[in-house]
C-alpha positions as CSV (number, residue, x, y, z in Angstrom):
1,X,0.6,39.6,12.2
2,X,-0.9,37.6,15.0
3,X,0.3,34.5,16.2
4,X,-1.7,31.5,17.5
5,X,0.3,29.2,19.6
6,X,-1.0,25.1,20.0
7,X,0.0,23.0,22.7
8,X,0.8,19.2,21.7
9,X,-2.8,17.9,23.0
10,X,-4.1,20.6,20.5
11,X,-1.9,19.9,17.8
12,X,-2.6,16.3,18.1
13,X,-6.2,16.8,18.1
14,X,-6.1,19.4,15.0
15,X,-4.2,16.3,13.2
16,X,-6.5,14.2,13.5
17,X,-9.4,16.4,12.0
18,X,-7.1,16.7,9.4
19,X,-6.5,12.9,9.0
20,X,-10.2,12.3,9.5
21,X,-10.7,15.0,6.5
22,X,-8.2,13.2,4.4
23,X,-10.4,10.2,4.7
24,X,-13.5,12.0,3.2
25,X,-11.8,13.0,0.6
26,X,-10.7,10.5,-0.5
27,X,-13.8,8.8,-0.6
28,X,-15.2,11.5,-2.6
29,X,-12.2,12.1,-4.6
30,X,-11.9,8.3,-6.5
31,X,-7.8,9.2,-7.7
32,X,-6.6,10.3,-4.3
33,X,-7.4,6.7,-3.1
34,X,-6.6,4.9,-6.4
35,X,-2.9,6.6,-5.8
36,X,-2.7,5.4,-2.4
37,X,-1.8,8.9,-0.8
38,X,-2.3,8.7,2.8
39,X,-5.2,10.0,4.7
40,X,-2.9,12.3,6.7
41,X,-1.1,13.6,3.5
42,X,-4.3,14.1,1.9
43,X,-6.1,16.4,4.8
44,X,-2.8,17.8,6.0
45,X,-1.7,18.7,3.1
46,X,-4.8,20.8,2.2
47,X,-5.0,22.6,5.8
48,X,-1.5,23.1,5.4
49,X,-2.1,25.0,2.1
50,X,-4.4,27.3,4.2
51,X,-2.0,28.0,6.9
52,X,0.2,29.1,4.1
53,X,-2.1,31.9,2.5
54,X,-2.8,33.0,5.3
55,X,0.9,33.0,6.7
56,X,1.9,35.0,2.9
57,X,-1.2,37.2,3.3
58,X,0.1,38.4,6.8
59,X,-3.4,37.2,8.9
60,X,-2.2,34.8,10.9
61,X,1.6,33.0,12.1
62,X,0.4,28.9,13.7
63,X,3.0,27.9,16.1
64,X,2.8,24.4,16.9
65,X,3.9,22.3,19.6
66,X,5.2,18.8,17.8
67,X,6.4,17.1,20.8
68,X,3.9,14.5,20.4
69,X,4.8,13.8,16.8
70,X,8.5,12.4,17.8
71,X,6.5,9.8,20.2
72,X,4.5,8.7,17.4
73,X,7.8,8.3,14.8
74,X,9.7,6.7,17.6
75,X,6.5,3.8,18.1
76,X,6.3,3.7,14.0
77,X,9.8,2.8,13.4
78,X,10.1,0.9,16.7
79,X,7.5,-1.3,15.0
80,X,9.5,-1.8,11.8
81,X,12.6,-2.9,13.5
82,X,10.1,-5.9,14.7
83,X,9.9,-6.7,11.0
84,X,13.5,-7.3,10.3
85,X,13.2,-11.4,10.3
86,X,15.9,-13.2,9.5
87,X,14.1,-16.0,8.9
88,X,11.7,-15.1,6.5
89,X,14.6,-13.2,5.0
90,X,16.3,-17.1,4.5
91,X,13.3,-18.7,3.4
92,X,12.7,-16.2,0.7
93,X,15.6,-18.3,-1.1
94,X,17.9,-16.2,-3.9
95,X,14.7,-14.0,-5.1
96,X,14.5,-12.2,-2.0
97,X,18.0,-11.8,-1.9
98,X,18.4,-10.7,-5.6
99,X,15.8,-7.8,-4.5
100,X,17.4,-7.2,-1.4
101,X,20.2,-5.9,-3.6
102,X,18.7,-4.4,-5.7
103,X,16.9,-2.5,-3.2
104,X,20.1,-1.7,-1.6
105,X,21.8,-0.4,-4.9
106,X,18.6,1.8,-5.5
107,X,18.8,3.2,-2.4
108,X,22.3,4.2,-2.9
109,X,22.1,5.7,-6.1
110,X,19.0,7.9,-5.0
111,X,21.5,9.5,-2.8
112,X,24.2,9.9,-4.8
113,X,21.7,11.7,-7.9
114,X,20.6,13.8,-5.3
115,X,23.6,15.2,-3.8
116,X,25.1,15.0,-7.4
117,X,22.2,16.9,-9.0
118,X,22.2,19.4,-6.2
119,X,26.2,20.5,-6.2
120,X,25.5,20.8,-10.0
121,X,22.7,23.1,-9.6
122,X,24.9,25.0,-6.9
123,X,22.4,24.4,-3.5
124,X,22.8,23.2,0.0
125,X,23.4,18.7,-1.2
126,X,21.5,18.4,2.2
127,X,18.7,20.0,0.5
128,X,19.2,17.5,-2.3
129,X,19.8,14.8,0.0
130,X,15.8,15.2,1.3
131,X,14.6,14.5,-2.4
132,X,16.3,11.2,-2.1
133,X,15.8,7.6,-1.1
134,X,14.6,10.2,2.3
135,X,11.5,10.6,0.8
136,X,11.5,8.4,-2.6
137,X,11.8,4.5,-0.7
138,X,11.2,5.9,2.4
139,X,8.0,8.2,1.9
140,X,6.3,10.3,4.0
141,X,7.4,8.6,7.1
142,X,11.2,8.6,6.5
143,X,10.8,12.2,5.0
144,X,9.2,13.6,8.6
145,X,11.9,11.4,10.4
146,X,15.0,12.9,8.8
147,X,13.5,16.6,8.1
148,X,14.2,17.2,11.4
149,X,17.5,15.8,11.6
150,X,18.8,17.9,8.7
151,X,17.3,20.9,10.1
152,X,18.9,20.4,13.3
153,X,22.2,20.6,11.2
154,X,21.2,24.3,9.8
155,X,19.1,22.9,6.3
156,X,16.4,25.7,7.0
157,X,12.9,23.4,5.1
158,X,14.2,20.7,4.7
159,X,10.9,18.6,6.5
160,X,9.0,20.8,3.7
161,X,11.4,19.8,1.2
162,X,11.3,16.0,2.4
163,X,7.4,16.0,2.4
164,X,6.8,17.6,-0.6
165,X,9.0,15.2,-2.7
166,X,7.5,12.7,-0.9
167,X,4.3,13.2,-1.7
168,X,5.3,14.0,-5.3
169,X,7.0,10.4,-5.5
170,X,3.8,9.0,-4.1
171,X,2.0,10.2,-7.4
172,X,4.7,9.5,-10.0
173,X,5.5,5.9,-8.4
174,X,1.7,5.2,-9.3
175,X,1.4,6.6,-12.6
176,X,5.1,4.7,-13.9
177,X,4.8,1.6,-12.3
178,X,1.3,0.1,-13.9
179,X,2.1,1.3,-17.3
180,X,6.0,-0.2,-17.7
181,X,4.7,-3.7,-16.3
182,X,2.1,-3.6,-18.7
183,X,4.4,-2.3,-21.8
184,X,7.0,-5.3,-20.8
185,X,4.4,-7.9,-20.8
186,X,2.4,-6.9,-24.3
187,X,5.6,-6.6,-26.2
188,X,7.6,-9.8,-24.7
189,X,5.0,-11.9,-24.7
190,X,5.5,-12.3,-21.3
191,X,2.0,-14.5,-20.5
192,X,3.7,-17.1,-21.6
193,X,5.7,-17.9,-18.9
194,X,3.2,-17.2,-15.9
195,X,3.1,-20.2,-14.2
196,X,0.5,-21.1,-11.0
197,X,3.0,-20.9,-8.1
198,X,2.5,-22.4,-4.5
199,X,0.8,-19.7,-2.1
200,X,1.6,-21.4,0.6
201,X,4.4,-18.7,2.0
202,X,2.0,-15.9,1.5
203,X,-0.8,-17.9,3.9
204,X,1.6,-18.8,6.8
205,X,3.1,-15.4,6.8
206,X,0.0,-13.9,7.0
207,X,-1.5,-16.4,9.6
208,X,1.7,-15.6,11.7
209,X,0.3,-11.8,11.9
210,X,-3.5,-12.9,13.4
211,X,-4.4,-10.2,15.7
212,X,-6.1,-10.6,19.2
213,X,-7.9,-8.0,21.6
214,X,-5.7,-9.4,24.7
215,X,-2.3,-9.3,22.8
216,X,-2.6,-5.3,22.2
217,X,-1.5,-4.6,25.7
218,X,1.6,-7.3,25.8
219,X,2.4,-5.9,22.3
220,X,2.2,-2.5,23.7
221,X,4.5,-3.0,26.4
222,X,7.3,-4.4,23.6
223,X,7.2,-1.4,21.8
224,X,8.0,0.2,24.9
225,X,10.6,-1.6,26.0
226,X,12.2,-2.1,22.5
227,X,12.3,2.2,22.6
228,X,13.7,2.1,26.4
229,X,16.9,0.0,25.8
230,X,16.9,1.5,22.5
231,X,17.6,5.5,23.8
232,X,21.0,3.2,25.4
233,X,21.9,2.0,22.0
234,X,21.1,5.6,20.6
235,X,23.2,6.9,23.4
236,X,26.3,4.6,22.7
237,X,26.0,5.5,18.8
238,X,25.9,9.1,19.5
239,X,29.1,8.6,20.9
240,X,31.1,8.0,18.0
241,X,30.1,11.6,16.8
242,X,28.3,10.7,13.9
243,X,24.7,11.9,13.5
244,X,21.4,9.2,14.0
245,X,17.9,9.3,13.9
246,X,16.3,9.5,17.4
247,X,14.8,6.2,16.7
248,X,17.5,4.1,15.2
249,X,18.5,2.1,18.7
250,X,15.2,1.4,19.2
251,X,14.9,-0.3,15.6
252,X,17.5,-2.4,16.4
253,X,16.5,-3.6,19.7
254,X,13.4,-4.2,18.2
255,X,14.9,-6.7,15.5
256,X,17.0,-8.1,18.0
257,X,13.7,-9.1,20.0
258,X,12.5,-10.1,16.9
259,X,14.9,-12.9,16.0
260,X,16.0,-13.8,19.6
261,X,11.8,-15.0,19.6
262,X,11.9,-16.8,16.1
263,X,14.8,-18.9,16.6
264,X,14.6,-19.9,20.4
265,X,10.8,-19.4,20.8
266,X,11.2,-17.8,24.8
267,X,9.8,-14.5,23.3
268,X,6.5,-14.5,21.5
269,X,6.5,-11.1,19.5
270,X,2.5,-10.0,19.0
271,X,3.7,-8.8,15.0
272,X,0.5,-8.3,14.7
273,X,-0.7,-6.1,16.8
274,X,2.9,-4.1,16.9
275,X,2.4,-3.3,13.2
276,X,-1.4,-2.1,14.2
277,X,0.2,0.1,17.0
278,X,3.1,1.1,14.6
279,X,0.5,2.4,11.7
280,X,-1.8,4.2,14.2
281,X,1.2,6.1,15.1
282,X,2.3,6.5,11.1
283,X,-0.9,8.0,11.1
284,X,-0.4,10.4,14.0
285,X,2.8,11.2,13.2
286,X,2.3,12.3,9.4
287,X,-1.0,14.2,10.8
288,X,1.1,16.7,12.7
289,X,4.0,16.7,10.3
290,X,1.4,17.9,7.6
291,X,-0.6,20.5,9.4
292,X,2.8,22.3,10.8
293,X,4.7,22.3,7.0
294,X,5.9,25.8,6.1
295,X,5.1,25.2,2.3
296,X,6.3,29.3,1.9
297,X,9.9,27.7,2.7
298,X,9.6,26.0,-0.8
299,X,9.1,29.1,-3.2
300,X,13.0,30.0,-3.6
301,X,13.3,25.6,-4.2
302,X,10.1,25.3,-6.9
303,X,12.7,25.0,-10.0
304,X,15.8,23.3,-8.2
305,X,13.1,20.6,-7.3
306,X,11.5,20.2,-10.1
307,X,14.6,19.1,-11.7
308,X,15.9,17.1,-8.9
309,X,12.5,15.2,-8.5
310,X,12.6,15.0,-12.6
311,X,16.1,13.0,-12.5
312,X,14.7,10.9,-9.8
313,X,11.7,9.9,-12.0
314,X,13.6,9.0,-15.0
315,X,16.1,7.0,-12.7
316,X,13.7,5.1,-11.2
317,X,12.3,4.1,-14.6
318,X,15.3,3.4,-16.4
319,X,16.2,0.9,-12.5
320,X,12.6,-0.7,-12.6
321,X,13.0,-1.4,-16.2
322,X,16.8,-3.1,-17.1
323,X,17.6,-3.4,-13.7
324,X,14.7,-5.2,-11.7
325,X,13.0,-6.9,-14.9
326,X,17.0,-8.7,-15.9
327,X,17.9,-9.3,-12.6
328,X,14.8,-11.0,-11.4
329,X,14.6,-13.5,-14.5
330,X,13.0,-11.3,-17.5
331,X,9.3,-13.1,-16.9
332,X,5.7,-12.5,-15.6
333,X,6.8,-12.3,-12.5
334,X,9.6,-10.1,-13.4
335,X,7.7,-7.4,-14.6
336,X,4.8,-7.2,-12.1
337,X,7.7,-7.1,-9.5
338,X,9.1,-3.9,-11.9
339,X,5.6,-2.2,-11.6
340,X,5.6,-2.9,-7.8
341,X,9.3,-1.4,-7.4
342,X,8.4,1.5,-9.3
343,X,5.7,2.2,-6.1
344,X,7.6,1.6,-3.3
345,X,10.9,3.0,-4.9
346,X,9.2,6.2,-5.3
347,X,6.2,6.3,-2.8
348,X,5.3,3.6,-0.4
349,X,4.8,-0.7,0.3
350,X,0.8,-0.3,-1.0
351,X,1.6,1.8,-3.9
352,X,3.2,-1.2,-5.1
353,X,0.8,-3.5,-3.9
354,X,-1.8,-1.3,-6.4
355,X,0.6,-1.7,-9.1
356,X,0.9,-5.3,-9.1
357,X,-3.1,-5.7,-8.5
358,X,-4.0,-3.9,-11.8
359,X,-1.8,-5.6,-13.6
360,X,-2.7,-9.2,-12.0
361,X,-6.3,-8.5,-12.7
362,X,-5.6,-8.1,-16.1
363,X,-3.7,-10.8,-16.9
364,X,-3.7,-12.9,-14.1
365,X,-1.8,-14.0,-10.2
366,X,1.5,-13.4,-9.3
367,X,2.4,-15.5,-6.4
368,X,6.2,-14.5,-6.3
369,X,5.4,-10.8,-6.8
370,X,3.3,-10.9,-3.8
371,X,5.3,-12.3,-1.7
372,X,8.6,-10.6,-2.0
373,X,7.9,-6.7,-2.7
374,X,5.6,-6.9,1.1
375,X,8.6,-8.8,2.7
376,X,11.1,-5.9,1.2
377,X,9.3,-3.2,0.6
378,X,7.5,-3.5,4.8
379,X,10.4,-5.1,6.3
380,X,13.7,-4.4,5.4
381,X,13.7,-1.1,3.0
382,X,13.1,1.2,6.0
383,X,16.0,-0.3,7.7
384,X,18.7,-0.5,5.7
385,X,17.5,3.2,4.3
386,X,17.9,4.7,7.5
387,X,21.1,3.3,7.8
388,X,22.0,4.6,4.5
389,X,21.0,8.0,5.1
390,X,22.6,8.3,8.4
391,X,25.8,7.4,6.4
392,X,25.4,10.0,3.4
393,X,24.6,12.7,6.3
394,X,27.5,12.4,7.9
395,X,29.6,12.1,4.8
396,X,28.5,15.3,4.0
């Protein structure tokens, strides 16, 4: 067979073919964009699939040079430890909170049905720990953060494994989430109690995140010093012996530079512009996870996954459904927040956001909705998720 070897400018140029590709389709194919499925996912995904046939077919091996792709993760999740404000956390009042929790009990349980569903099926529990909240809250971009990891600890596919569930959550978030919101407000009558809330929150937080030309550069150089004093934090965690994510100081220096600026005002944190940097690099960064998945890695794990990912599905239902829809107050706003959970529990922040928008079309806004599942679903589910996978991998 032979074997044709990329260097990282390469691979990062093929990636972004395969991004750009992923973009035509989906403005040719109407349901990949109506499901939200990222560009990269899309166009990787499908050059991916050749790689593989002719990988099986014994043409051609692609070795890849990904150095370039850890850069890219390390700026993406450098930019969402600039999210985690405290503030905003506050002024959400109990709502927020309430979710919070709930978020945090959702992410929990993904792991433990995972690890659980995979000793009962008798295969590697890391291998069931990458269809977890790895690549059902966190998506594509947690799933080609902690691939790595796990392979680093011997879990040969598990990227493959993380990615592919991820991209299968991406679907089933979309297709669950409309339909339950919808069921819940037809047969409770739920209309009702919709009531025209104050949008106020939703037009300061976004006028806090107005972007500038000259502010790219400034925001720029805080990314880069958020991910310098973060490798020290990463450094001083390492030394405990437990296992992190490459990027976890740097999320936390990030969040300290993000509160220290909102309550003394001596740091002025270009949000903006950080989360523009931070999703040109998401984009990046899935590109060249995509193109270099070893999809013949999943043949031997086709049925084991499908069962995993099946559990996850109906959990995630049964969650969005008496879990979300009681604990945030059984109303409107309670069930286009269980459709918006349903996208980002299983896929990503605008999966949810499509949720909620078909059903507030239909039947009208939902301030409260709006406001909270962008606030937990972009700011602080990311977080707290890698923290709670770090903990489950070391556990096991």
């Amino acid at each position: 067979m032979a074997e044709v070897s990329f260097d990282m400018y390469q691979t990062l140029a093929i990636a972004v073919v395969a991004l750009l590709i992923g973009a035509w389709l989906k403005t040719k194919i109407k349901v990949l964009d109506r499901l939200c499925i990222p560009s990269p996912v899309v166009g990787g995904l499908l050059f991916s699939i050749i790689t593989c046939v002719l990988y099986v077919t014994g043409v051609v091996d692609f070795a890849w040079d990904d150095t370039l792709k850890t850069v890219c993760m390390v700026v993406f999740f450098t930019s969402v430890g600039f999210q985690a404000n405290i503030k905003v956390l506050k002024s959400g009042g109990k709502a927020l909170i309430i979710l919070l929790f709930c978020v945090l009990f959702l992410i929990e349980a993904q792991d433990i049905i995972a690890v659980g569903v995979a000793n009962v099926l008798g295969i590697d529990p890391m291998i069931g720990l990458a269809t977890g909240s790895i690549s059902m809250v966190g998506g594509h971009g947690t799933a080609g953060a902690f691939g790595p990891v796990l392979e680093d600890l011997g879990v040969t596919g598990a990227t493959t494994v993380a990615t592919a569930a991820a991209t299968f959550g991406l679907v089933a978030g979309s297709l669950v989430g409309g339909p339950i919101g919808n069921r819940l407000i037809k047969k409770k009558d739920l209309l009702k109690t919709r009531v025209i809330a104050d949008d106020t929150p939703l037009v300061e937080e976004e006028e806090k995140h107005h972007r500038s030309i000259s502010q790219y550069a400034p925001a720029a150089y805080q990314l880069a010093i958020a991910m310098g004093l973060g490798t020290l934090v990463s450094y001083l965690l390492s030394m405990t012996g437990m296992t992190f994510p490459i990027y976890i100081g740097a999320m936390i220096i990030a969040a300290i530079m993000r509160n220290i600026g909102e309550y003394t005002g001596k740091i002025t944190i270009h949000i903006g512009e950080i989360n523009d940097l931070g999703g040109i690099c998401l984009s990046l960064f899935l590109g060249i996870a995509m193109i270099t998945l070893k999809l013949w890695q999943l043949a031997d794990l086709a049925l084991p996954m499908i069962i995993l990912l099946t559990c996850q599905v109906i959990f995630m239902v049964l969650f969005a459904r008496f879990v979300v829809f009681n604990a945030m107050g059984r109303d409107y706003d309670a069930a286009v927040l269980t459709a918006g959970s349903c996208g980002f529990g299983m896929g990503a922040t605008p999966n949810a956001m499509a949720n909620m928008q078909v059903l507030t079309d239909k039947y009208g806004p939902s301030v409260k909705a709006f406001l909270l599942i962008p606030l937990i679903g972009s700011m602080y589910a990311d977080f707290v998720n890698s923290l709670s996978i770090t903990f489950f991998i070391n556990l096991l």
